[in-house]
C-alpha positions in Angstrom: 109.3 86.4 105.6 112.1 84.0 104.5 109.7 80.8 105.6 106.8 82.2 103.3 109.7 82.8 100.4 111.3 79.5 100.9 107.8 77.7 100.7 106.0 80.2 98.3 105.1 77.3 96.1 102.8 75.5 98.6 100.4 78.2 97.5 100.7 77.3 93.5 96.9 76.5 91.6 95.5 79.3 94.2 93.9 82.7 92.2 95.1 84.8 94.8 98.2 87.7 94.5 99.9 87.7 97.6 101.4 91.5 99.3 103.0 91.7 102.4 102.1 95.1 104.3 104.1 96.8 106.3 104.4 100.4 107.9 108.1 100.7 107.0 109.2 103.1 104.0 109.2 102.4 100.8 112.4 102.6 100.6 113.2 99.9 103.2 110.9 97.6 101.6 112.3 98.4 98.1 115.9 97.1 99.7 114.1 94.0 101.3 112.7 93.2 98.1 116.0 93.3 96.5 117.4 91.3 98.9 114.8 88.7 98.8 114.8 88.6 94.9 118.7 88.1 95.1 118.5 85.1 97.8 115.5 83.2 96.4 114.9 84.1 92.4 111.9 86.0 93.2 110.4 88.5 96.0 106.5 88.9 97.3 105.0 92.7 96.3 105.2 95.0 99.2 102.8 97.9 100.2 104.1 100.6 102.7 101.4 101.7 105.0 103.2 104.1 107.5 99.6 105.4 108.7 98.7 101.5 109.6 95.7 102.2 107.2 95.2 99.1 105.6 96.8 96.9 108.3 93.7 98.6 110.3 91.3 97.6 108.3 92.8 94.2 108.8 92.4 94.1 112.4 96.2 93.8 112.6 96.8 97.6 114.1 97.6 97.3 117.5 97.9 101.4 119.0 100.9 102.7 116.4 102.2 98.9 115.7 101.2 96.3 113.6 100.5 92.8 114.9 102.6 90.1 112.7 100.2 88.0 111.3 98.5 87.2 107.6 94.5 86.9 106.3 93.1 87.8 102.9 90.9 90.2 101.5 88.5 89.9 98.1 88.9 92.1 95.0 86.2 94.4 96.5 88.9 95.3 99.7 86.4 93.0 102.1 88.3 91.3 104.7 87.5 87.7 104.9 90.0 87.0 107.8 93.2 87.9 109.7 95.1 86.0 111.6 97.8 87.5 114.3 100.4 85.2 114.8 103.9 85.9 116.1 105.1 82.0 114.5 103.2 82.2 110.9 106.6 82.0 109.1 107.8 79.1 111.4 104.6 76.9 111.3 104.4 77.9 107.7 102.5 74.2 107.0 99.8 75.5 109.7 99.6 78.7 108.1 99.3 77.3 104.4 96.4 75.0 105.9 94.5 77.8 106.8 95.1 80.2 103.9 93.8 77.2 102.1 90.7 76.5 104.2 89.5 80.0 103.9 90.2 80.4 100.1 88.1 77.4 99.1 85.2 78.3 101.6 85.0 81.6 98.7 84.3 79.1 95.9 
């Protein structure tokens, strides 16, 4: 999470609105946020999913966890990919890369 935060702006000129999902209360990801906000000027939206509903329908549900991991959906909720990877934040350039490749295959 810090890695995507620290590099947020190798995703500038994209028409995308980034989330991060997570099954953990609103509440804890209301006092991540702030944290995040106060360390780097700014904070990612968060969506609680406690039922792993969405992160389901992202083929990142793995029996009652969720795989670690990113992909992207369209406006209409399709899912154009997911990715489960442990290192995304670490190999952030890798991860930018393909964020990238899949975006412009949608233009």
């Amino acid at each position: 999470m810090v890695q995507l935060h620290k590099n947020i702006n190798k995703l500038d000129g994209m028409d995308i609105e980034m989330v991060v999902i997570s099954r953990d209360s609103p509440e804890e990801l209301l006092s991540l946020h702030k944290k995040l906000e106060e360390t780097f000027g700014h904070s990612l939206s968060f969506i609680s999913d406690p039922k792993l509903e969405l992160i389901d329908k992202m083929g990142m549900k793995k029996n009652a966890v969720a795989y670690r991991g990113y992909g992207m959906m369209d406006k209409e909720g399709n899912v154009i990919f997911s990715t489960k990877d442990d290192h995304w934040g670490e190999q952030i350039d890798k991860t930018v890369e393909k964020i990238k490749e899949e975006y412009n295959k949608l233009k």
